[in-house]
N, C-alpha and C positions, 0 to 999 in steps of 0.2 A: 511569278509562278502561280498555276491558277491550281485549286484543288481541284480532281478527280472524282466523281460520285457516279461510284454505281447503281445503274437504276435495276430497281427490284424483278425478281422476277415470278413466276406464278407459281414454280415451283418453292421458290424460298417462301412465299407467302403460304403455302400448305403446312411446308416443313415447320416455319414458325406457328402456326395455328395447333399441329398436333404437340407439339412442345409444352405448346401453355395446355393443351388439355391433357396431357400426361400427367403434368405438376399441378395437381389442383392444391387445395391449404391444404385436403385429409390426407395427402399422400397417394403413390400409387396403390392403384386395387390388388389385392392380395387370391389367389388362387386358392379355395378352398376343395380337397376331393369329394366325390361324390359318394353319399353315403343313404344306406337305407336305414329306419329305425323303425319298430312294430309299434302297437298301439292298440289298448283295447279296456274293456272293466278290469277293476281287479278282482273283483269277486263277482259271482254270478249266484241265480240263486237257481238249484238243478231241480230235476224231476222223476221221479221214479218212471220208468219205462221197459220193457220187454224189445229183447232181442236173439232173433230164434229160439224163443220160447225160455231163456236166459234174463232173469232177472234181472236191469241192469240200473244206472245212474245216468242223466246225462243233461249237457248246458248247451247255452243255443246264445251266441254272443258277436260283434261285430268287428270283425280283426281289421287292420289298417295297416300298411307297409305306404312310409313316408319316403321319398327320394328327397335329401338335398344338399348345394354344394354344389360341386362340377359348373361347368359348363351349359348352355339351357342345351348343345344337341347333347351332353354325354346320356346315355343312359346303362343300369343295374340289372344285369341280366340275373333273375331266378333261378337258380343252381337245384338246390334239394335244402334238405332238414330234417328234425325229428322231433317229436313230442314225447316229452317225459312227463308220465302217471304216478304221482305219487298217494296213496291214499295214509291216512290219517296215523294207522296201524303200522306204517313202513313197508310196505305190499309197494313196489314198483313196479313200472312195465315203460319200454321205450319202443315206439313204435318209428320209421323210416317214412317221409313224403319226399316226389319228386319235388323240385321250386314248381312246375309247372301246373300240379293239384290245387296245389295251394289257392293262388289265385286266376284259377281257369275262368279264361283261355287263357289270360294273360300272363308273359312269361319274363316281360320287360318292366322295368320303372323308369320313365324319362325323369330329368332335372327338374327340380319343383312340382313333381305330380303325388296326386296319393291312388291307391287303390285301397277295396275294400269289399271287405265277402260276411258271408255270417258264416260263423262254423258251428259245427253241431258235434261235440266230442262227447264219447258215451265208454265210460266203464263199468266194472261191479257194483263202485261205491264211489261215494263222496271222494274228492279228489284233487289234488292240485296240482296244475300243468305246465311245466316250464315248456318253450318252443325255441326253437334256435332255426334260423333260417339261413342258409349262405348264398352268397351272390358275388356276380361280380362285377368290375367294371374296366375298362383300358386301362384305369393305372395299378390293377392289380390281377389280371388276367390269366395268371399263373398262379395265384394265390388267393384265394376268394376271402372276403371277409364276412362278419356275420353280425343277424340284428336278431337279438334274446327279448321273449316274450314272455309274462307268467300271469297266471290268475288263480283263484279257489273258487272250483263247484263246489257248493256247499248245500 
């Protein structure tokens, strides 16, 4: 009796090559979502300034919205948000942006990208501003998540 040996085939030889690259020693790759996070000073130092002839306060600083995680096509579509005023006294004010203001034109964040704008926020007085931004992405598209920002005009 003579043994039998099947000869390989080109398929088998793929299917074994993606096998060994599946299993590398780190394990397989782990899916992270896609997320955005803000980024800026934390304190600024402000200036006194005139607006409509109204006294006012205001900081001039470089905001950053970071994409990462996902996928490189997923991308963070720019929802809205708000900016919260709070001055030194306990005087608050919450003002509404679309995502879209934010960082005009731009309304997206691809995977691994950053944007970045300088804003110019002006109230009565000295001030500290929390920002929240919402956005979203395919895996939560029904429910947006949100990337919180703050600093002190001083």
């Amino acid at each position: 009796m003579t043994a039998a040996f099947a000869r390989p085939t080109v398929a088998a030889g793929i299917l074994a090559m993606l096998g060994v690259a599946a299993c590398s020693s780190t394990g397989p790759a782990t899916y992270a979502p896609l997320t955005v996070s803000l980024s800026g000073p934390s304190a600024v130092q402000g200036h006194d300034t005139t607006v409509g002839g109204v006294a006012s306060y205001a900081c001039d600083y470089r905001l950053t919205a970071t994409a990462n995680g996902g996928f490189s096509t997923d991308v963070a579509t720019l929802e809205a948000g708000r900016s919260i005023y709070l001055a030194h006294n306990g005087t608050a004010d919450t003002v509404s942006f679309s995502g879209a203001g934010l960082f005009a034109p731009y309304t997206t964040v691809p995977a691994g990208a950053q944007l970045s704008t300088i804003q110019h926020n002006v109230w009565t007085q000295p001030f500290q501003l929390s920002l929240v931004l919402y956005y979203s992405t395919l895996d939560q598209s029904t429910n947006p998540d949100s990337a919180a920002y703050s600093y002190t005009c001083q």
